[in-house]
N, C-alpha and C positions, 0 to 999 in steps of 0.2 A: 504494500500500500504506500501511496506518494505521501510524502512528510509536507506540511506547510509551506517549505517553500517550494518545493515541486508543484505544489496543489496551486499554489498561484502563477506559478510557470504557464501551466494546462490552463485557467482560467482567461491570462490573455492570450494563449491562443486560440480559444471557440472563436475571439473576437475577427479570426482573419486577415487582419491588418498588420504589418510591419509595426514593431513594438522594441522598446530599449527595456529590458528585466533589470532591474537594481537590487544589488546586493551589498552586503558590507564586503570587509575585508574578508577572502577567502583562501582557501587551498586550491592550486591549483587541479585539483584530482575533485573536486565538487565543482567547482566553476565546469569542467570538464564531461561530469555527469548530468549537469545542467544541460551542456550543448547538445549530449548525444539523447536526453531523454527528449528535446525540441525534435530536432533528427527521425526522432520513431513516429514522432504525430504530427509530419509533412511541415516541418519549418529547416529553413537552411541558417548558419548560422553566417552572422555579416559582419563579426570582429568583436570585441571588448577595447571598451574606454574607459581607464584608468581617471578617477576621481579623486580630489582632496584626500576623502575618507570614504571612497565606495568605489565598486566598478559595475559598470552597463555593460550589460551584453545585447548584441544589437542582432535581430533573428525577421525573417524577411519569408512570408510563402514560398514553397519550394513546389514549382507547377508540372514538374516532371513525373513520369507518371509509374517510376519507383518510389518517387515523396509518398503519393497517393494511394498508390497500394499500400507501401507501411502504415500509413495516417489510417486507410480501412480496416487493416487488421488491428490496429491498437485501441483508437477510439474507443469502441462496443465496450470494451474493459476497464476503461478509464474511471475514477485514476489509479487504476492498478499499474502499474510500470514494468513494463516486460524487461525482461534479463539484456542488459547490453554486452554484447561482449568485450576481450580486454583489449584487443586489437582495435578496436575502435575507441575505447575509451582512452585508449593510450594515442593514438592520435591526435585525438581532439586537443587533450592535453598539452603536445604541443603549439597546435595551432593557438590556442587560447596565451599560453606562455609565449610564443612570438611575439604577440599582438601587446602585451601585459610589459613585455618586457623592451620596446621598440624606444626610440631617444625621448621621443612625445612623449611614453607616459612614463619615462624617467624624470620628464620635467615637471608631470604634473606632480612626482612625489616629491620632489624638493621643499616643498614649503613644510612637507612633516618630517622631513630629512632634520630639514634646518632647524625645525620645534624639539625635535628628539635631541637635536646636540646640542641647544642655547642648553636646556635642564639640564642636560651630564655635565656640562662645563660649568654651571654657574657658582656651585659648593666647591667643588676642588678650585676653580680661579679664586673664590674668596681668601683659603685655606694657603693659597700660594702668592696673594700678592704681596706679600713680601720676598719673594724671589722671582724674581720678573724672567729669569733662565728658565726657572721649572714651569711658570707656565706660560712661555711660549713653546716650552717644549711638548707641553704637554697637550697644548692647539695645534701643532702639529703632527700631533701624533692622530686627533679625530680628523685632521686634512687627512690623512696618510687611509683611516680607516675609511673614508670616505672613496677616494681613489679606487681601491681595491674591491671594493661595493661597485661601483660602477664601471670597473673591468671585470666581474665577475656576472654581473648583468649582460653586459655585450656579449661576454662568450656565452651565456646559456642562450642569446638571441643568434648566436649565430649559428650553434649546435643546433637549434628548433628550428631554423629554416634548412640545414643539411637534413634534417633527420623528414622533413615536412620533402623535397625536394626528391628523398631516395624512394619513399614511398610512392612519389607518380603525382605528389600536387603540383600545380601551375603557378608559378610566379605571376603575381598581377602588380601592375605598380600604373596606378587610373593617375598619379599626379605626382613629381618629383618628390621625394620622402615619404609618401605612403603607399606603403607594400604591405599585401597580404599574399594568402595562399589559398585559392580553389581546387576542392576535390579534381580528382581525374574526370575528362568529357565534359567539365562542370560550366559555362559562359557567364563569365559578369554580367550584372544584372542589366548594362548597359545593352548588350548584346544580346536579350529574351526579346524573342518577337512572335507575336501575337497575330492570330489567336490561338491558344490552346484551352485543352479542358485544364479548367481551375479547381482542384478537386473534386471527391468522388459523388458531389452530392447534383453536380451538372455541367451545363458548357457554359463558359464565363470566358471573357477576354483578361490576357494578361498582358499585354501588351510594355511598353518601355516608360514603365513609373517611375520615380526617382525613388530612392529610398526615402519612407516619410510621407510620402505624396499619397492622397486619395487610392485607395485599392479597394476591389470587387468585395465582397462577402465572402464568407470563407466559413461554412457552416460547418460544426464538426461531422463529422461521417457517417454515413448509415453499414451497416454491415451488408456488403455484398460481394459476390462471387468474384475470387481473385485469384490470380496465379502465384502461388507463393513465391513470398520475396528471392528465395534461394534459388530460385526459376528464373529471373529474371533472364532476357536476352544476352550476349556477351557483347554488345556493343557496349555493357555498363563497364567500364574498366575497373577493373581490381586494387585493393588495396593488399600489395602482398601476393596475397596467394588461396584470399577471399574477397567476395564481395564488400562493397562498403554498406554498413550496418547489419554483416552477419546474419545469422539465422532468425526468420520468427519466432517470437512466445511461443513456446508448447502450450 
């Protein structure tokens, strides 16, 4: 059974509209289970933006008509949450960490960067202004920690885009500095052209909405005859050496 915040995950999406989910500070491995439980009930995920003291994850109808079969089979159930598998979850995982970890929302952490070191420095500077060596030395040693934090960020951002890369996702970069990664076969959103079926509930246009922008209705799903996801065509490219999002709920 889906936990509270899962439960309001599922809630905006009945809504079928492109939606940013807010959370607090998270693990990456829940942020993650987050994307991939969107994922089973026909939402594609469209990045995380790192906040003050929160992060948005930004999830956008997914009109393809593997989205739709998942979305059929899981709906009826809801909100019971079918078994994600780990190859999936451990992908997302990265993606999310890319995004989480990119210069932008290094910058947006800085202000609690800078909150967290004024308090650690303020009692030991008092305790030391009488030796004006020890605490410069000792400012320079939170420069130094500091440094190493933000080389330690780059290389996890650079290891989640080799590891996002080996698996078969597509570098997209829509504006000089913002880069994400799209599933394998997957088209930025720019590039969806309309019409197609809008999920399983009729034919709806989906045509080239901005993200944010006015979108069709998007009703959750009625339970009908479908080829299991495992079935799908092999034009869906593989993550690996499975489909991407694995097996149906038994």
């Amino acid at each position: 059974m889906a936990d509270r915040q899962t439960t309001q995950l599922l809630d905006s999406m009945r809504r079928g509209m492109p939606f940013e989910f807010t959370t607090k500070m998270s693990m990456t491995k829940r942020l993650a289970t987050l994307v991939s439980v969107a994922e089973r009930f026909g939402y594609r995920y469209a990045g995380a933006r790192q906040e003050i003291f929160s992060i948005k994850l930004a999830f956008i109808p997914d009109p393809s008509p593997q989205a739709q079969a998942r979305a059929a089979e899981c709906w009826p159930y809801a909100p019971r949450i079918p078994e994600i598998p780990q190859q999936v979850l451990e992908l997302n995982k990265k993606r999310v960490l890319f995004d989480l970890s990119s210069k932008a929302a290094l910058v947006k952490r800085l202000p609690v960067i800078g909150i967290v070191l004024l308090f650690a420095s303020l009692r030991p500077l008092g305790s030391l202004g009488d030796s004006p060596g020890l605490a410069l030395g000792y400012v320079g040693f939170l420069a130094v920690l500091v440094g190493i934090g933000v080389w330690i960020n780059a290389a996890r951002h650079k290891r989640a885009g080799a590891h996002l890369e080996a698996a078969g996702f597509v570098r997209h970069e829509p504006s000089p500095g913002q880069v994400s990664y799209l599933p394998p076969g997957t088209l930025p959103p720019a590039q969806w052209h309309g019409p197609q079926q809008y999920g399983p509930g009729g034919q709806q246009g989906y045509a080239q909405q901005p993200y944010g922008g006015p979108q069709p209705p998007y009703p959750a799903p009625q339970p009908q005859q479908h080829q299991p996801y495992a079935q799908q065509p092999p034009a869906q490219l593989p993550y690996g050496h499975q489909p991407y999002g694995g097996q149906p709920p038994q």
